[in-house]
MARKOLVEX-547079 format. One line per 4 residues: for each residue y, x, z of C-alpha. Coordinates in nm, 3 decimals, padded with zeros to 5 digits. Layout:
BEGIN
Y,X,Z; ...
//
This chain:
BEGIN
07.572,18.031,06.727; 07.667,18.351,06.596; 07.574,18.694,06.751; 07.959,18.757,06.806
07.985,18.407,06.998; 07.627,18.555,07.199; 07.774,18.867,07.314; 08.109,18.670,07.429
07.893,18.484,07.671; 07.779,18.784,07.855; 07.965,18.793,08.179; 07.959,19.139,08.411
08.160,19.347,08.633; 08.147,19.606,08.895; 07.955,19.603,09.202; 08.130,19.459,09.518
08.024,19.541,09.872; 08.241,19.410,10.155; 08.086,19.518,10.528; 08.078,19.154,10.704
08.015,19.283,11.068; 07.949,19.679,11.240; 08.004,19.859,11.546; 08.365,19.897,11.649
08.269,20.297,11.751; 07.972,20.362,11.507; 07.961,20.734,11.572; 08.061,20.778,11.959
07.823,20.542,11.986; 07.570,20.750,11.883; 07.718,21.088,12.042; 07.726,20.815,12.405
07.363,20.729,12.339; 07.295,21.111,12.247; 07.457,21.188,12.599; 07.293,20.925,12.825
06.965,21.080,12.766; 07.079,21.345,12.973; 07.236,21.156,13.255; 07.167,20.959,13.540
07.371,20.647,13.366; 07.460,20.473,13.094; 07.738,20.709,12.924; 08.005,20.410,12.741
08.193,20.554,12.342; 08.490,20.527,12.568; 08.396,20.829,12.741; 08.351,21.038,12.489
08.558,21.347,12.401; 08.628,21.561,12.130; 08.468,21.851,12.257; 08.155,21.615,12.272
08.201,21.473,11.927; 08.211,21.845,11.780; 07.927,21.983,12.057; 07.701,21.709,12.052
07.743,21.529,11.654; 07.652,21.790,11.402; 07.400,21.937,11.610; 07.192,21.634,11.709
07.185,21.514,11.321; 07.133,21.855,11.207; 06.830,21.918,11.439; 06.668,21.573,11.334
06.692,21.375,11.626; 06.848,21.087,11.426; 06.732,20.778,11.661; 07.131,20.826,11.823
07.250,20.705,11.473; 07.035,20.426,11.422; 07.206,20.226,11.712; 07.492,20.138,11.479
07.423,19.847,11.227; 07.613,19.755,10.975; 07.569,19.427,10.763; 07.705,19.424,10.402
07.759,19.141,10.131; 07.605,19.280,09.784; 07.749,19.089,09.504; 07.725,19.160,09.110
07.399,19.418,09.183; 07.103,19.421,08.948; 06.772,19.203,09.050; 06.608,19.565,08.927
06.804,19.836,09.136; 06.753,19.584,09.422; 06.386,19.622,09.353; 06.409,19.996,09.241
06.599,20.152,09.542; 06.734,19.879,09.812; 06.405,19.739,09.882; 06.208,20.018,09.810
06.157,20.145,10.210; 06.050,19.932,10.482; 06.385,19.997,10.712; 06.629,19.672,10.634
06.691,19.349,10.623; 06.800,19.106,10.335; 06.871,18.795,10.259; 06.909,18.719,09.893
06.976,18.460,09.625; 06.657,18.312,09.491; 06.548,18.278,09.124; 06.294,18.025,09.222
06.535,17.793,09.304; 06.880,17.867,09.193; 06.898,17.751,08.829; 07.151,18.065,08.622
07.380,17.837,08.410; 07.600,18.185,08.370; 07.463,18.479,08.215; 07.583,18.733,08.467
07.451,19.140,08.433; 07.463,19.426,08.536; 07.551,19.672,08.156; 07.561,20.069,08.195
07.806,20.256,08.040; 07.729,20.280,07.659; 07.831,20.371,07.300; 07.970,20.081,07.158
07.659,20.016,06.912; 07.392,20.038,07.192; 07.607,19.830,07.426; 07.626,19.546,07.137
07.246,19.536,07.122; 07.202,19.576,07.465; 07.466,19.270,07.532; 07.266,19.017,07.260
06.933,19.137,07.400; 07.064,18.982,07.733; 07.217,18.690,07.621; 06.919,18.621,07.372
06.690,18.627,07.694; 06.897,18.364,07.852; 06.885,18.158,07.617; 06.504,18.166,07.642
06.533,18.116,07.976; 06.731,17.820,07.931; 06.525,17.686,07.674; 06.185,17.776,07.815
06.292,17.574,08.099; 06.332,17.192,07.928; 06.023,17.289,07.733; 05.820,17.313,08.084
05.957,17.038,08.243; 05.736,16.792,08.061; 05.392,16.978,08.213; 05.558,17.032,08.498
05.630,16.672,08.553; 05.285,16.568,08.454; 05.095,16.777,08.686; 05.280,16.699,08.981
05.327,16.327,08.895; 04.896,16.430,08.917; 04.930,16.609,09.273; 05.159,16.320,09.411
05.022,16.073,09.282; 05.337,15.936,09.104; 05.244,15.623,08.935; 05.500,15.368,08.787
05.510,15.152,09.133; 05.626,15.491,09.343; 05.934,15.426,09.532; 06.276,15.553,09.328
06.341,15.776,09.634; 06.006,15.946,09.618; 06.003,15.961,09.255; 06.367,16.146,09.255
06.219,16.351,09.525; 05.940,16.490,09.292; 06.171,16.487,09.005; 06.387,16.780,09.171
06.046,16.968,09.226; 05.968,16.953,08.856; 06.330,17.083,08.801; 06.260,17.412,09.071
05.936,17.446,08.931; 06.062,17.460,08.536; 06.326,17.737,08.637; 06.124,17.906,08.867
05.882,17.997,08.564; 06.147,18.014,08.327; 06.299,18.321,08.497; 06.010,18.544,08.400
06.237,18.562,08.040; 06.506,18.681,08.235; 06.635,19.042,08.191; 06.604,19.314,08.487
06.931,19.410,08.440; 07.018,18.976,08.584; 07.286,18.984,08.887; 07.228,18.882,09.227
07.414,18.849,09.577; 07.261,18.871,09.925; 07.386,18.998,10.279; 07.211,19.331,10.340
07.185,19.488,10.664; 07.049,19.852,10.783; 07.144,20.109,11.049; 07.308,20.400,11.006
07.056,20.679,10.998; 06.894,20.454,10.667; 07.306,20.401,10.530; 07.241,20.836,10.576
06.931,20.863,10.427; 07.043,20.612,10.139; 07.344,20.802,10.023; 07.139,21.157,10.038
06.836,20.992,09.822; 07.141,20.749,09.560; 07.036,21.006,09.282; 06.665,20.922,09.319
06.456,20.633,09.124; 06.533,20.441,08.814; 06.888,20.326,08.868; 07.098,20.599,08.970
07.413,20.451,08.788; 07.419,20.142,08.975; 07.288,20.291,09.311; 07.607,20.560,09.320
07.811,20.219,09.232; 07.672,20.045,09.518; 07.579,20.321,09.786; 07.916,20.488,09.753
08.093,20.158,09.849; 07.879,20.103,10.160; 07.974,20.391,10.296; 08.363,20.428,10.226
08.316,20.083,10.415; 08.160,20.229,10.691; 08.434,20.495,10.663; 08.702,20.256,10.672
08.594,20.180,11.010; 08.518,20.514,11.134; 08.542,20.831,10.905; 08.367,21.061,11.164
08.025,20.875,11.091; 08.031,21.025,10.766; 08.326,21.309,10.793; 08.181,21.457,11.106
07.771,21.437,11.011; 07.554,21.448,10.726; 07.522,21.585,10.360; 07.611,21.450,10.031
07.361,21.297,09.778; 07.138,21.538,09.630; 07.136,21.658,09.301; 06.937,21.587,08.997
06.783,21.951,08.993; 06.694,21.872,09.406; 06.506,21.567,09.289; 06.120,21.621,09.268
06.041,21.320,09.074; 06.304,21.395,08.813; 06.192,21.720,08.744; 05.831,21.571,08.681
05.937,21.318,08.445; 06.265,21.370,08.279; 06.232,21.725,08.291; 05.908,21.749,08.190
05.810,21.779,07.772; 05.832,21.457,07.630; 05.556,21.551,07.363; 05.337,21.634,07.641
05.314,21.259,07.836; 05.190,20.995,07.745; 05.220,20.676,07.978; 04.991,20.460,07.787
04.708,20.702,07.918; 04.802,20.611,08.282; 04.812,20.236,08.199; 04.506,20.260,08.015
04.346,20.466,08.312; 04.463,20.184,08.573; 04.375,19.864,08.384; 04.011,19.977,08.307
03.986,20.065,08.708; 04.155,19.737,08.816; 03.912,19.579,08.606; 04.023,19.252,08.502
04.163,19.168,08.887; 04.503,19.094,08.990; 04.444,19.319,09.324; 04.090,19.552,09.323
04.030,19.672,09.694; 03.951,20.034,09.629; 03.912,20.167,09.960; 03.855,19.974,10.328
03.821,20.126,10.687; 03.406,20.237,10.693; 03.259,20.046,10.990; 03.606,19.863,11.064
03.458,19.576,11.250; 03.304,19.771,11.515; 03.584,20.003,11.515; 03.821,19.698,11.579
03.613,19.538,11.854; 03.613,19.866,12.049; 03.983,19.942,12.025; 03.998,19.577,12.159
03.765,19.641,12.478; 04.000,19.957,12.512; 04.263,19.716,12.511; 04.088,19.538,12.828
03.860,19.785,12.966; 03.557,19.626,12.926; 03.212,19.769,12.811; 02.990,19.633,12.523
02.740,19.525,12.733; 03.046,19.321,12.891; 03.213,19.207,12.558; 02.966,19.307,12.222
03.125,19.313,11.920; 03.085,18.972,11.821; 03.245,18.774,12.111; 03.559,19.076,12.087
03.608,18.965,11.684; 03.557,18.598,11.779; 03.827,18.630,12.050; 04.074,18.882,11.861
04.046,18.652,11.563; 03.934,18.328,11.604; 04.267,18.107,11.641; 04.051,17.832,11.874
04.057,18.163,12.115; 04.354,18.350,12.002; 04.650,18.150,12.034; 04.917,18.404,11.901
04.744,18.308,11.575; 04.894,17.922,11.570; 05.229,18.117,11.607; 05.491,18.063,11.313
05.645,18.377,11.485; 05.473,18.674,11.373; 05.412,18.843,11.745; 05.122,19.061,11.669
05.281,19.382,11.673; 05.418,19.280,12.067; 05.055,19.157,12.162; 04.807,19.468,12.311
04.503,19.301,12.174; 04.618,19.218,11.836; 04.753,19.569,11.781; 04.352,19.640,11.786
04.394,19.514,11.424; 04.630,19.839,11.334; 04.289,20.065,11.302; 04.156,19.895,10.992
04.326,19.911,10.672; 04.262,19.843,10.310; 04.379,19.996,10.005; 04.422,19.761,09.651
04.517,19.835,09.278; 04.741,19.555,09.219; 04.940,19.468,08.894; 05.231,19.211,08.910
05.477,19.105,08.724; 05.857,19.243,08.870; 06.017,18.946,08.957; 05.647,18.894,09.166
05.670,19.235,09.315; 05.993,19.205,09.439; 05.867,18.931,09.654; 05.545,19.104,09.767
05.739,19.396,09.835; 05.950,19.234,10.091; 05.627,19.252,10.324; 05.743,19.579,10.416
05.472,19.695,10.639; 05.197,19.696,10.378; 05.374,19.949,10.184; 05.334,20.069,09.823
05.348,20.367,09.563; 05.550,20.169,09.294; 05.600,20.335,08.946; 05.912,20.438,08.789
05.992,20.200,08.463; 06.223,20.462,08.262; 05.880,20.680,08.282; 05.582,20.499,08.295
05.708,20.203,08.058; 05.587,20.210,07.678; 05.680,20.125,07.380; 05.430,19.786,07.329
05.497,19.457,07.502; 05.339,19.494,07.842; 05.375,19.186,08.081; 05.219,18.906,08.240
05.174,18.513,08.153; 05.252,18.272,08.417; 05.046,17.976,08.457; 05.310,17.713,08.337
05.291,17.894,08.018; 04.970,17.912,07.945; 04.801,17.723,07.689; 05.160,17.497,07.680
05.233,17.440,07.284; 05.604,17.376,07.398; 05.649,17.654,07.595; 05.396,17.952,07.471
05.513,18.073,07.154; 05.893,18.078,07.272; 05.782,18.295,07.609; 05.572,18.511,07.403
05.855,18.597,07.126; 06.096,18.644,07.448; 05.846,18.927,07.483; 05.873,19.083,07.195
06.227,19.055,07.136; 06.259,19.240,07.481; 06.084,19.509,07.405; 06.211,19.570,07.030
06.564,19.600,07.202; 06.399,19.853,07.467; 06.261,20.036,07.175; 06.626,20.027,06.979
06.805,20.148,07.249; 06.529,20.474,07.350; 06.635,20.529,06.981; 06.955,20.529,06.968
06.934,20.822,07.254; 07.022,20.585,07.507; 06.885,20.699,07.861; 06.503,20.534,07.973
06.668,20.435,08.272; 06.953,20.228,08.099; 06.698,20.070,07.851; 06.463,19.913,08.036
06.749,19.697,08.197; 06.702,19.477,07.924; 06.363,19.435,07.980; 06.247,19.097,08.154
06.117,19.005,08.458; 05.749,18.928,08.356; 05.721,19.324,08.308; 05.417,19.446,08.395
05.394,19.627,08.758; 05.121,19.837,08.826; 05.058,19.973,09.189; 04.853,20.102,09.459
04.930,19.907,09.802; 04.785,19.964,10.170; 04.812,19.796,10.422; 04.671,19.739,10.810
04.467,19.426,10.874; 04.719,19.357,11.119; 05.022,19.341,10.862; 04.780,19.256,10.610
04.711,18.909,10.845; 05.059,18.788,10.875; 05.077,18.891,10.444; 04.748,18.694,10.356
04.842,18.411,10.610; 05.197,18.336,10.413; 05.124,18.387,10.102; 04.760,18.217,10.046
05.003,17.901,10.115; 05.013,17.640,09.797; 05.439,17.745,09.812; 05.388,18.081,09.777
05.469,18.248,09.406; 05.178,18.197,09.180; 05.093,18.598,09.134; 05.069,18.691,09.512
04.940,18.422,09.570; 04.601,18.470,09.305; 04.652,18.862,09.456; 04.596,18.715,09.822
04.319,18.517,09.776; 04.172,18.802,09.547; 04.205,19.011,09.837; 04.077,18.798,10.105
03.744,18.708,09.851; 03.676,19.073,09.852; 03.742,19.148,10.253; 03.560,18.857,10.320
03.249,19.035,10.117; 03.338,19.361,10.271; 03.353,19.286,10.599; 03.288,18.909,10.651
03.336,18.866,11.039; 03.689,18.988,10.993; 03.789,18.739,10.746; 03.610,18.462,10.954
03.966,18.291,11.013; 04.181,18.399,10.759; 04.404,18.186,10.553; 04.700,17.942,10.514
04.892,17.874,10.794; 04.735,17.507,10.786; 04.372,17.623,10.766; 04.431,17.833,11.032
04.608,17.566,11.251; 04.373,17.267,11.163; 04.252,17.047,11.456; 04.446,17.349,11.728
04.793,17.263,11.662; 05.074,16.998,11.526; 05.179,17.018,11.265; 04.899,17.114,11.063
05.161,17.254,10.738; 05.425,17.430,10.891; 05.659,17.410,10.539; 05.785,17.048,10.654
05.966,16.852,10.407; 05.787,17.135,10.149; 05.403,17.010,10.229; 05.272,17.089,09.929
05.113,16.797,09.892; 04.738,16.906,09.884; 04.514,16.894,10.202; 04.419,17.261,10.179
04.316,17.294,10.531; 03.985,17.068,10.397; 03.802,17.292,10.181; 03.985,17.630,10.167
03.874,17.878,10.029; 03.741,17.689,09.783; 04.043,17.504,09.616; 04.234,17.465,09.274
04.626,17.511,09.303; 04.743,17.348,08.959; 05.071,17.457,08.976
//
């Protein structure tokens, strides 16, 4: 195939938002909920005047009392949007909900992505680097397929006198499996679709910060959509409050990066710095809540007013903690934050240096309560091959040599584009998803629960998983009678409630509950 047919391959477009559902009366809404904290009743948008709306708008959003504008919700289709500004500035805050199409499990016949605008050379290197990655990724895929089949033929069981039906059943795991490796190849800059919802204080705060991050091309496609739908419903909740995006020169970050003498910064120094302090771990716990077990037994007699000599500090752990006790814990519904004692949990936190790879952090960062300090690619990125290995790959003849030359190939066009003048923040689009994230996370124990207790399942992505069991190791040296009872959903409800996995037709297929910590996920 020529590198004329490539580029014809490459399929993109423009961003398309549509606004599924919203308030009727987004922004008398607000001014109504503004004015019923006044009164002796519930003040209905129908009530509400002009005088009101010019009174009562401007100077309620002006003076920071935004909770009147957060009412409103407003729940958006995203189609043709990059996986990397999703990553980069939609999920970047903990204030939204989304529900998006998966890599892990949606094979990408089409190559679909997000280009910038470009000179015509740069955007013909920057459209083969794409379509060269997808064919890796297509590639990549058949070659895993025979490991993959092996080693869960191994888990299952599969012999030649398996039933067809259980066979075929296996046989679309192996095909899930195969592409959900395979996407590591795939570039940043790869579409997606999802239904995104957020109020309208964050729509606000989104259009002020659009200018901000590493994708503020795509984020002024996308932003200024959602809210001439939003104004398409009701102008005033734009017209009547609020500011426009900032500017560059307003942006702190820019100024300290883009701004800044090139000659003077050198990333690789940073990276350097980080990977000799994260020493050789996925996630190093740098800093933990001193005394936090006693601290959360107290705050949990607080909770019930009892003394120590009433309730010491082991019995309040054993009954904040111990599932057999603690019955909120064999919820699949994650209550804690609505439970008094639980909430005990809130005064011990822990602090890790983690490094993922960015199709792995954009799943770990959808546990938006243990929040991060994520780096920005166009400046901390450099000019060498940085990125991580999946298991699959690994030490797999078929499969190695073809990930790691996707590697380099996606780096060399990187490296093309920076010299051809094309903006940092347009080049590392092309980059693929196995880049390597490096970042400093916190978290509650009481988030950090709920994290560790999803993702230390078998079905959880290989990299947060290996971070949550990294994590829990070094808790459970820290401060062992906290970690007591922490783990998989199944090892948590063994012998206390039915059924022991919660994933259903997705068991894994490995009694974890048996021996966890101490077991070996192949796959």
């Amino acid at each position: 195939m020529s590198v004329a047919d490539t580029a014809r391959l490459l399929e993109t477009t423009q961003p398309r938002v549509t606004l599924r559902n919203f308030f009727e009366k987004p922004f008398d809404s607000a001014i109504a909920a503004a004015r019923t904290c006044y009164s002796s009743r519930i003040i209905s948008p129908e009530e509400i005047t002009e005088k009101q709306r010019i009174a009562i708008g401007a100077t309620t959003f002006n003076g920071g009392h935004h909770t009147v504008f957060q009412h409103a919700h407003f729940e958006f289709g995203l189609e043709n949007v990059s996986r990397h500004f999703v990553w980069n500035f939609l999920h970047s805050h903990p204030f939204y909900n989304s529900e998006q199409q998966s890599q892990r499990y949606v094979r990408l016949d089409k190559a679909l992505a997000f280009v910038p605008p470009l000179p015509e050379e740069a955007r013909e290197l920057y459209v083969r680097a794409v379509e060269r990655a997808w064919e890796s990724y297509r590639v990549l895929a058949q070659k895993l397929s025979p490991r993959t089949r092996e080693t869960l033929y191994d888990v299952w069981k599969i012999t030649e006198r398996t039933q067809e039906k259980r066979r075929q059943r296996i046989e679309r795991q192996v095909d899930k499996k195969a592409i959900e490796v395979a996407r590591y190849v795939l570039p940043l800059a790869t579409f997606t679709t999802m239904v995104h919802t957020l109020s309208g204080v964050v729509l606000h705060r989104l259009y002020r910060m659009r200018n901000s991050g590493d994708t503020p091309q795509e984020t002024a496609l996308v932003v200024d959509q959602m809210v001439e739908r939003v104004k398409e419903i009701d102008p005033q909740f734009f017209e009547r409050i609020g500011s426009g995006p900032l500017d560059e020169e307003q942006l702190s970050e820019r100024r300290l990066t883009e701004q800044s003498d090139p000659a003077k910064r050198d990333p690789s120094l940073a990276r350097e710095e980080f990977d000799r302090d994260l020493g050789g771990w996925t996630s190093r716990l740098i800093a933990a809540t001193p005394d936090a077990e006693r601290i959360a037994a107290r705050a949990f007699r607080a909770v019930l007013g009892l003394s120590e000599r009433e309730m010491d500090d082991e019995q309040a752990l054993d009954e904040l903690l111990n599932p057999a006790r603690n019955r909120y814990r064999l919820e699949t519904l994650n209550v804690g934050v609505h439970s008094p004692m639980m909430r005990s949990l809130q005064h011990v936190s822990y602090t890790f240096l983690k490094k993922l790879s960015h199709t792995a952090d954009s799943q770990d960062q959808r546990h938006r309560m243990v929040p991060a300090s994520r780096p920005l690619l166009a400046a901390t990125v450099c000019s060498d091959p940085d990125y991580l290995v999946p298991m699959l790959v690994r030490g797999n003849a078929e499969a190695e040599d073809l990930y790691h030359q996707a590697m380099q190939e996606a780096w060399q066009a990187r490296n093309q584009l920076i010299a051809m003048g094309v903006s940092p923040s347009f080049a590392v689009y092309v980059l693929p998803n196995a880049a390597a994230v490096r970042l400093v996370e916190t978290g509650s124990l009481l988030h950090l629960l709920h994290k560790w207790t999803m993702r230390t399942c078998f079905n959880a992505q290989e990299e947060i998983y290996a971070a949550s069991m990294e994590e829990l190791a070094q808790v459970r040296q820290t401060h062992p009678r906290l970690a007591r009872y922490l783990g998989p959903p199944c090892y948590v409800r063994h012998g206390l409630a039915y059924p022991v996995c919660t994933e259903g037709s997705h068991f894994c297929g490995v009694k974890v509950w048996e021996t966890f910590p101490d077991v070996e996920r192949k796959l």
